[in-house]
C-alpha positions in Angstrom: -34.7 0.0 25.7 -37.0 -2.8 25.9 -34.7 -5.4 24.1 -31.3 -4.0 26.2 -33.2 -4.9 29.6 -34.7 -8.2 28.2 -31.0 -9.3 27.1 -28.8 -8.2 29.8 -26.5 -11.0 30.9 -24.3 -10.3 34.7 -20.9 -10.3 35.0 -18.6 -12.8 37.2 -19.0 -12.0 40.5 -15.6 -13.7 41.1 -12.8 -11.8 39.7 -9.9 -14.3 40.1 -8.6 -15.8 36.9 -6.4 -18.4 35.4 -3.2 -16.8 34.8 -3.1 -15.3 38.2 -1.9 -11.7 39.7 -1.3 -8.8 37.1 2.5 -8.4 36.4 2.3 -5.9 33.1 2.9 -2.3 33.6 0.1 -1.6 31.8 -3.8 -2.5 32.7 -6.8 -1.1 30.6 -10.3 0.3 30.9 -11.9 -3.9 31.0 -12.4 -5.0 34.3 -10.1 -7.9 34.8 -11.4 -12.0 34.3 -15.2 -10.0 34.4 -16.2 -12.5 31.5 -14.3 -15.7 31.6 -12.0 -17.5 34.4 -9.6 -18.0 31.6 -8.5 -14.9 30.0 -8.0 -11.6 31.5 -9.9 -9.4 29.3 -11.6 -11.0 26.9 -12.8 -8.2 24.5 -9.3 -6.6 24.2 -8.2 -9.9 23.1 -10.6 -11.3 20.4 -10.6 -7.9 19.0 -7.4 -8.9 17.7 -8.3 -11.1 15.3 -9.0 -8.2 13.0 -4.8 -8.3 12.5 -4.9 -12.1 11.8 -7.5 -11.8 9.5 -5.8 -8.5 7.5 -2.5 -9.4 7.7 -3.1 -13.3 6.1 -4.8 -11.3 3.0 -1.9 -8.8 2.5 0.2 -12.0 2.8 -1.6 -14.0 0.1 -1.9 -10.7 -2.1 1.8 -10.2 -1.8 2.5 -13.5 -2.3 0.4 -14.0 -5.4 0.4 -10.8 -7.3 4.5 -10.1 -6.8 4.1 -7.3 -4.9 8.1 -6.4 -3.6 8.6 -9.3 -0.8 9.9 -6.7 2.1 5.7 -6.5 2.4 5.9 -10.1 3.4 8.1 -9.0 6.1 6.0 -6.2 7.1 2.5 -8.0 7.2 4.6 -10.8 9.4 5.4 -8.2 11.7 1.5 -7.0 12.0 0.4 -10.3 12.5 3.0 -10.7 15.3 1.4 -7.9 16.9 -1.8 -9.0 16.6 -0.9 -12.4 18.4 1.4 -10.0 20.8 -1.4 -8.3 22.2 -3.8 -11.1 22.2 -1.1 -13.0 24.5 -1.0 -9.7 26.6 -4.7 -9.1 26.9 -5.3 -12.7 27.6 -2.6 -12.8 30.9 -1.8 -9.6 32.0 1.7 -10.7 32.2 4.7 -8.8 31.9 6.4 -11.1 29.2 3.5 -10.8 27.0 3.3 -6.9 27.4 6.7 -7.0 25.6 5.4 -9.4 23.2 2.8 -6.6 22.2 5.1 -3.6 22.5 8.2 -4.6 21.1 7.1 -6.3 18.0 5.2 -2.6 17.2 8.4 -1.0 16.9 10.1 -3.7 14.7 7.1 -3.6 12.3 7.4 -0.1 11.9 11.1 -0.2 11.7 10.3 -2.8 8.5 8.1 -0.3 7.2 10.8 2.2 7.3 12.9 0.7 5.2 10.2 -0.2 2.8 9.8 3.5 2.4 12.9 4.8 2.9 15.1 2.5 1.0 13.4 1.8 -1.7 15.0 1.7 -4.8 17.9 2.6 -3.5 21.6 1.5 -4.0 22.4 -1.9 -2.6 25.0 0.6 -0.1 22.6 2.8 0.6 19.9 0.0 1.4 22.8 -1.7 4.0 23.2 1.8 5.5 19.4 2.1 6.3 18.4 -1.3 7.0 21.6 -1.2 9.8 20.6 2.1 11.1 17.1 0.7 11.5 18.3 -2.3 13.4 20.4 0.0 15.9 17.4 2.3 16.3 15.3 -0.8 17.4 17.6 -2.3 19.2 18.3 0.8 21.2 14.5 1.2 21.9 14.2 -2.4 23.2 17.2 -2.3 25.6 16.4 1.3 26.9 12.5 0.1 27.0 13.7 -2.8 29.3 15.7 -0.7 31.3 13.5 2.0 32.0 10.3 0.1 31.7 8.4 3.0 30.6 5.1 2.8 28.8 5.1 6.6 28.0 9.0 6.3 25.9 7.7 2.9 24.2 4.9 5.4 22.8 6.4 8.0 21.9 9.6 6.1 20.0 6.4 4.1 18.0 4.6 7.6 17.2 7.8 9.2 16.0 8.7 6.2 13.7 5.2 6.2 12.1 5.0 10.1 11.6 8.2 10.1 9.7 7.3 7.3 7.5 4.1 8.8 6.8 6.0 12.5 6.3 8.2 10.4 3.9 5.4 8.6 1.8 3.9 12.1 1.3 7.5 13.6 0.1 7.5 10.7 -2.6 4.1 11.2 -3.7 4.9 14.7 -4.6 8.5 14.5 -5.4 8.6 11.6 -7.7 4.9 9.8 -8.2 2.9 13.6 -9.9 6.0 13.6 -12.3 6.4 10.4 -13.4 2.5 9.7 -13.5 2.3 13.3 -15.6 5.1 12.0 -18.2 3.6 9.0 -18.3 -0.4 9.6 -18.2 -1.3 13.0 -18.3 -4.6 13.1 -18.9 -5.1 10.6 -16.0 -2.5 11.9 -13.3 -4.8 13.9 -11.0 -7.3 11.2 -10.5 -4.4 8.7 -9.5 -2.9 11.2 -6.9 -6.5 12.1 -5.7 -7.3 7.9 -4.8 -3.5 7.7 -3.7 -4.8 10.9 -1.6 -7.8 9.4 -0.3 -6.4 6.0 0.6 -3.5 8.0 2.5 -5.8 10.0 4.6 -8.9 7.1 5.1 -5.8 5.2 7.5 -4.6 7.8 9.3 -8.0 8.6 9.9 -8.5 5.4 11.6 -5.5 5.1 13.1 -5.9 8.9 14.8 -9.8 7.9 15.5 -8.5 4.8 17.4 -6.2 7.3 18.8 -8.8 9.7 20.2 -10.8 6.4 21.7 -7.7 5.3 23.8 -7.5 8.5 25.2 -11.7 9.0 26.3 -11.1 5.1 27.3 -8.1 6.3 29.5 -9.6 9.4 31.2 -12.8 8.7 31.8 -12.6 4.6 32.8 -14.1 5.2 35.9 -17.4 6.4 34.3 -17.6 3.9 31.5 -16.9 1.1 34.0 -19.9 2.6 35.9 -22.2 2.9 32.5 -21.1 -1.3 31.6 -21.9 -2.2 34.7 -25.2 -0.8 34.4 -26.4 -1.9 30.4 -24.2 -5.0 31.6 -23.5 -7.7 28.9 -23.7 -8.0 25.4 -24.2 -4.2 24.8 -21.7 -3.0 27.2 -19.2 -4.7 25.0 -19.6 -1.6 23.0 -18.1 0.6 25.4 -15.0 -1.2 25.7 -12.3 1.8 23.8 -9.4 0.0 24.5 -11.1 -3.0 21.8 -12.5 0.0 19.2 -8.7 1.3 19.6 -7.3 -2.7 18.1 -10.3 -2.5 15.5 -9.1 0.6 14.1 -5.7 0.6 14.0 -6.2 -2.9 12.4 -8.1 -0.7 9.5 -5.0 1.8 9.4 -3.7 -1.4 7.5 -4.6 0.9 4.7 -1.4 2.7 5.4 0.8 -0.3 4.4 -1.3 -0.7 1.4 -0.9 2.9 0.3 2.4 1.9 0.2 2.1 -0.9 -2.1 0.5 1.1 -4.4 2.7 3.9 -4.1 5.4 1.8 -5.4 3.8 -0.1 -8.2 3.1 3.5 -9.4 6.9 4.3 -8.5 8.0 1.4 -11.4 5.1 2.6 -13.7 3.1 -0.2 -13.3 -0.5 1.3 -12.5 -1.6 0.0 -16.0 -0.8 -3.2 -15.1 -2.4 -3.1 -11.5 -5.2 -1.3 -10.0 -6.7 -0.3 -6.5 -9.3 -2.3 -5.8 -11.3 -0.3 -3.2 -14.6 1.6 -2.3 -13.6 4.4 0.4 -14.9 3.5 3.8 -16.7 0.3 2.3 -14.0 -2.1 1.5 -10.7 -2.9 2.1 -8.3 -1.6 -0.4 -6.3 -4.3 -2.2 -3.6 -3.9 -5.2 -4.3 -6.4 -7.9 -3.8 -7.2 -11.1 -6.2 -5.7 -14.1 -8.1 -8.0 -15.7 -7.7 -6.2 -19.1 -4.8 -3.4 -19.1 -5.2 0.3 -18.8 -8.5 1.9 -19.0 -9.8 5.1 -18.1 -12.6 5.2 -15.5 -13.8 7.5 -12.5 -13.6 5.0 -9.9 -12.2 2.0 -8.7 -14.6 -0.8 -9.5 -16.3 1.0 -12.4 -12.6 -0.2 -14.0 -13.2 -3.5 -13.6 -16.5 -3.1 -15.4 -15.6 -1.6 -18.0 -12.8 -4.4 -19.0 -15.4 -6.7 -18.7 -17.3 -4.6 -21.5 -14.5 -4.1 -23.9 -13.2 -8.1 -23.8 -11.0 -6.8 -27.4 -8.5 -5.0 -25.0 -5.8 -7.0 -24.2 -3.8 -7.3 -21.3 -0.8 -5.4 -20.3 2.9 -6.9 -21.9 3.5 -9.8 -19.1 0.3 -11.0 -18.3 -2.4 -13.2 -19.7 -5.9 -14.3 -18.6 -6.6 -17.5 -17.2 -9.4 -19.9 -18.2 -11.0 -19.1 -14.7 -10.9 -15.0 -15.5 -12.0 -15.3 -18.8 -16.3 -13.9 -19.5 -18.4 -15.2 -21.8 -20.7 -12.2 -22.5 -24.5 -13.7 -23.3 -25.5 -12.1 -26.7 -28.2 -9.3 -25.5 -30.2 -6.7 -26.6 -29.4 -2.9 -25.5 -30.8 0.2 -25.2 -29.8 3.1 -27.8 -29.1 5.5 -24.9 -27.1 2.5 -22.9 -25.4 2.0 -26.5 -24.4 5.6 -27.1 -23.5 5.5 -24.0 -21.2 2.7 -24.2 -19.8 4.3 -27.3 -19.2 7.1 -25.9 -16.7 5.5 -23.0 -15.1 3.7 -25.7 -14.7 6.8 -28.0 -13.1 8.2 -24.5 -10.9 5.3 -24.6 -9.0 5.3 -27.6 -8.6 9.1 -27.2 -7.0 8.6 -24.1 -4.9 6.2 -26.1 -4.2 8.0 -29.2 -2.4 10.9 -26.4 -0.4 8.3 -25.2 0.6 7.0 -28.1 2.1 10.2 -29.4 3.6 10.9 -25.6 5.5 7.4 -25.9 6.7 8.0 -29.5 7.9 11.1 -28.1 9.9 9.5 -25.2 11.1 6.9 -27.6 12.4 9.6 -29.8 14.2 11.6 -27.5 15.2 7.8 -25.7 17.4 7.0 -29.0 18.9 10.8 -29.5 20.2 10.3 -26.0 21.6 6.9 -26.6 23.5 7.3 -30.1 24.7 10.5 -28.4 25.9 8.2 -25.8 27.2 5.8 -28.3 29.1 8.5 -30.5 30.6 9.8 -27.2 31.8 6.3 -26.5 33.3 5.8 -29.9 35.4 9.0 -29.6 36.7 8.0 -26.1 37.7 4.5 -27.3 39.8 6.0 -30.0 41.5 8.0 -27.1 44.9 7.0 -25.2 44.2 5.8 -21.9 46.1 8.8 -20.2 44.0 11.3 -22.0 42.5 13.9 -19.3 38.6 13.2 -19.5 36.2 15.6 -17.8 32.9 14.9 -17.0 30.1 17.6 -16.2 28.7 17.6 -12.5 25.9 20.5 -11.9 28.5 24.0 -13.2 31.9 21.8 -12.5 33.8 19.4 -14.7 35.0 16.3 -12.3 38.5 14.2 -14.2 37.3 11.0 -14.8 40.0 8.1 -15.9 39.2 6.8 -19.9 38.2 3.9 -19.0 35.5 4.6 -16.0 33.9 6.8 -18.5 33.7 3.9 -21.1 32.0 1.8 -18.6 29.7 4.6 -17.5 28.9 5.2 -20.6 28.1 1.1 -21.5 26.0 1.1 -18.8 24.1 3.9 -19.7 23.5 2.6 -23.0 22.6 -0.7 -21.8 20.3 1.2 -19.7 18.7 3.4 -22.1 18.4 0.5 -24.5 16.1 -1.3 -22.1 14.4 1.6 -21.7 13.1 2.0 -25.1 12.6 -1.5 -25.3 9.9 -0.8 -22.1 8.6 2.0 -24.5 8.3 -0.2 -27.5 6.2 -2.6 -25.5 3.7 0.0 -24.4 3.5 1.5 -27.6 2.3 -1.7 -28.9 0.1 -2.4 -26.2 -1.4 1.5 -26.8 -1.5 1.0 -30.8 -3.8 -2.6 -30.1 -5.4 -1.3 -27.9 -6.8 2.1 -30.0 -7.5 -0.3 -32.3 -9.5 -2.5 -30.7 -11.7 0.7 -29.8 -12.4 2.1 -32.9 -13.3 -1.7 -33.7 -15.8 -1.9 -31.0 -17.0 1.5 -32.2 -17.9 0.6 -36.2 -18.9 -3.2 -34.5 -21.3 -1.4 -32.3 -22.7 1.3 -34.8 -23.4 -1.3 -37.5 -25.4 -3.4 -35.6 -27.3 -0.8 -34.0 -28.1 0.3 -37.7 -29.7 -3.3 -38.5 
C-alpha cells in the first residue's frame, strides 16, 4: 500500500475533449477525456494495439510459410478491427462505432468461409462465399436501420458459435481419421494439442466475455474504486481494455484453424505447432527436420536439432541460416542411453509407418488398374451401350463416354496419389535409417 499512495497521479479535472460531444450509441465503463484532452478514453484505445501487433505476425507467418491466402484475408479483417475500435475509443463518434462493429462481422463472415468452404467445389465455394456476403450485408443495412447495439451482438455471437461448432465437426469427422490412417501411433496426441489450442481461445475470448459484463453492471462502483487508487493502478480496473486484451489472445482461434487444415492436407509432418499453452503464442511453422515423435511442442524442435541425419520432409530444404553446427562434446551415459533410447523410439515409430504406407500404396494400385481394366472394357464398348454406375444400393445410367472421363480422372487422381505415397515412403525408409545409424554411431563411441 505504501508504493500505491506514493505513486498516485489525479485525473483531469476538466472533462472536455478534442473531438467534442459523444455521438456513438455506445459509451463504456472509462470516464470520458479523464486522461488526455485528446482522446476520449485512452486505455480502451491503446489496448488495441494487441490486434496490430497479432494480426502483422499471422500476416508475415501466412505470407512466408504458404499457409492458404484466405488467412491473409482474415488477419486483414482483425487488424481492421483493431484500428476500428481504436478510432471509436479515441472519438466517441458514431462513424467510428461502425468502423469497430461492422468490420467484426465481416471478419467473421471471412472466417466462415475459411471453415466452411474449405476444400470444397469451386460451385460450392461461390454458393457460400455469396451466401456470406448477403448475410453481412443484411446485418449492416438492418444494423444501420435499427441502430441497435444488442442485434449487432448477437448476429457476431451467432456467426462465431457456428464456426467454432463447425471446426469441432471437422476435427472429429475428418482430422481423427485421416490422422489415424496416416499416423496411428501419434493421432491422440495431435488431437489432444488441436484440443487444447481450441479450448485455450475460447477461454479467453469467454473470459473477456465475463469482464465486459462485471465492467457493465457494476461501472458505478469501479468508477468509484479508480477514483480512489487513482492513476497508474486504476488502469487495472478498466474491463472494457482486459475485454480488447483478451479477445486479441482468442487470435488462437484463427490459428486453430490453420493448423486444422495443414492437418486436413496431411501436412503435420511437414509443419508443427509451435506453442507452450498459456505461455506463448501459438504459431504454425515449418519443421526444421521432418516428422518426429515428441511429447510436446518445443521438445520437437529439440530433438531435430539432436538427430541433424533426419532429413527434411519432400519439398523443403534448410537454409544456410537454419543449419547447426553441433560442438563436438562429451555426454553422460545416462543422457546417452537416454538419447538412444528417443532415437530407438524414432525409427520404430517409422518402421509402422513404413509398413502402413506400403499398405496404402498397395491397395492405391489395386484400385487404379481396377480402374484402368474397367476403362479398357468400356472403350471397346459402342457409345450407345447402357452403362450403370453404383450410387449407395442404386445403379444411376451413365452415357459411355462420361464414364470414360470419370474414370481418367480417377486414375489421374489415384496416380498422384501413390506418387504422394512414394515420396513419404522414401522420406520414412531415410529416415529409419538414419536412426539406426545414429544408434551403432552412438554405441561405438560410447564403447571407446
Amino acid at each position: 500500500m505504501g508504493l500505491v499512495s506514493a505513486l498516485q497521479i489525479p485525473y483531469r479535472e476538466s472533462r472536455e475533449g478534442f473531438w467534442g460531444d459523444q455521438t456513438s450509441t455506445l459509451n463504456w465503463c472509462e470516464e470520458d477525456y479523464n486522461i488526455s484532452f485528446y482522446c476520449a478514453e485512452v486505455v480502451n484505445t491503446l489496448t488495441n494495439l494487441v490486434f496490430m501487433w497479432l494480426g502483422l505476425r499471422g500476416l508475415r507467418d501466412v505470407i512466408s510459410f504458404g499457409h492458404s491466402r484466405v488467412f491473409i484475408l482474415v488477419f486483414l479483417g482483425y487488424m481492421v478491427v483493431g484500428l476500428g475500435s481504436m478510432a471509436f475509443h479515441t472519438t466517441l463518434k458514431y462513424e467510428m462505432q461502425l468502423a469497430d462493429e461492422l468490420p467484426m462481422i465481416y471478419t467473421v463472415c471471412i472466417m466462415a468461409f475459411a471453415t466452411f468452404g474449405y476444400k470444397r467445389a469451386p460451385k460450392v465455394q461461390a454458393l457460400i462465399a455469396t451466401g456470406l456476403v448477403g448475410l453481412a450485408v443484411f446485418i449492416t443495412v438492418y444494423y444501420l436501420y435499427a441502430q441497435d447495439p444488442v442485434f449487432h451482438q448477437v448476429a457476431y455471437g451467432l456467426l462465431t458459435l457456428s464456426t467454432v461448432c463447425r471446426g469441432f465437426y471437422v476435427m472429429e469427422r475428418h482430422v481423427r481419421p485421416r490422422l489415424k490412417q496416416r499416423n496411428p501411433a501419434e493421432v491422440e496426441w495431435y488431437m489432444r494439442n488441436m484440443y487444447k489450442l481450441a479450448v485455450s481461445g475460447i477461454g479467453m475470448f469467454l473470459a473477456g466475455f465475463f469482464i465486459w459484463n462485471i465492467d457493465n453492471i457494476f461501472c458505478h462502483h469501479l468508477t468509484a474504486s479508480k477514483n480512489r487508487i487513482l492513476l497508474p493502478w486504476s488502469v487495472l480496473l478498466e474491463g472494457h481494455g482486459w475485454w480488447h486484451i483478451l479477445t486479441g489472445l482468442a487470435y488462437h482461434m484463427i490459428l486453430w484453424r490453420v493448423w486444422l487444415n495443414r492437418c486436413l492436407d496431411g501436412k503435420e509432418t511437414e509443419f508443427m505447432l509451435d506453442w507452450v499453452p498459456l505461455r506463448s503464442v501459438p504459431r504454425v511453422v515449418p519443421r526444421v527436420g521432418g516428422a518426429v515423435q515428441g511429447n510436446g511442442f518445443r521438445k520437437t524442435q529439440a530433438r531435430l536439432i539432436l538427430n541433424p541425419g533426419i532429413p527434411n520432409p519432400p519439398g523443403q530444404h534448410l537454409s544456410r541460416k537454419n543449419t547447426v553446427t553441433q560442438p563436438k562434446m562429451s555426454i553422460s551415459n545416462e543422457a546417452l542411453q537416454k538419447l538412444v533410447r528417443e532415437i530407438e523410439s524414432q525409427a520404430v515409430a517409422a518402421q509402422q509407418q513404413i509398413s502402413l504406407v506400403r499398405t496404402q500404396v498397395a491397395a492405391k494400385q489395386r484400385e487404379m488398374r481396377l480402374a484402368q481394366l474397367t476403362r479398357n472394357e468400356i472403350a471397346a464398348l459402342p457409345a450407345d451401350t447402357a452403362v450403370y454406375e453404383g450410387v449407395g444400393k442404386m445403379f444411376v445410367a451413365v452415357p459411355v463416354p462420361a464414364m470414360q472421363d470419370k474414370l481418367g480422372s480417377q486414375i489421374k487422381e489415384i496416380e498422384a496419389e501413390v506418387d504422394g505415397l512414394g515420396k513419404r515412403l522414401h522420406y520414412l525408409e531415410t529416415t529409419a535409417k538414419n536412426s539406426q545409424e545414429h544408434i551403432k554411431k552412438m554405441l561405438k563411441g560410447g564403447s571407446q
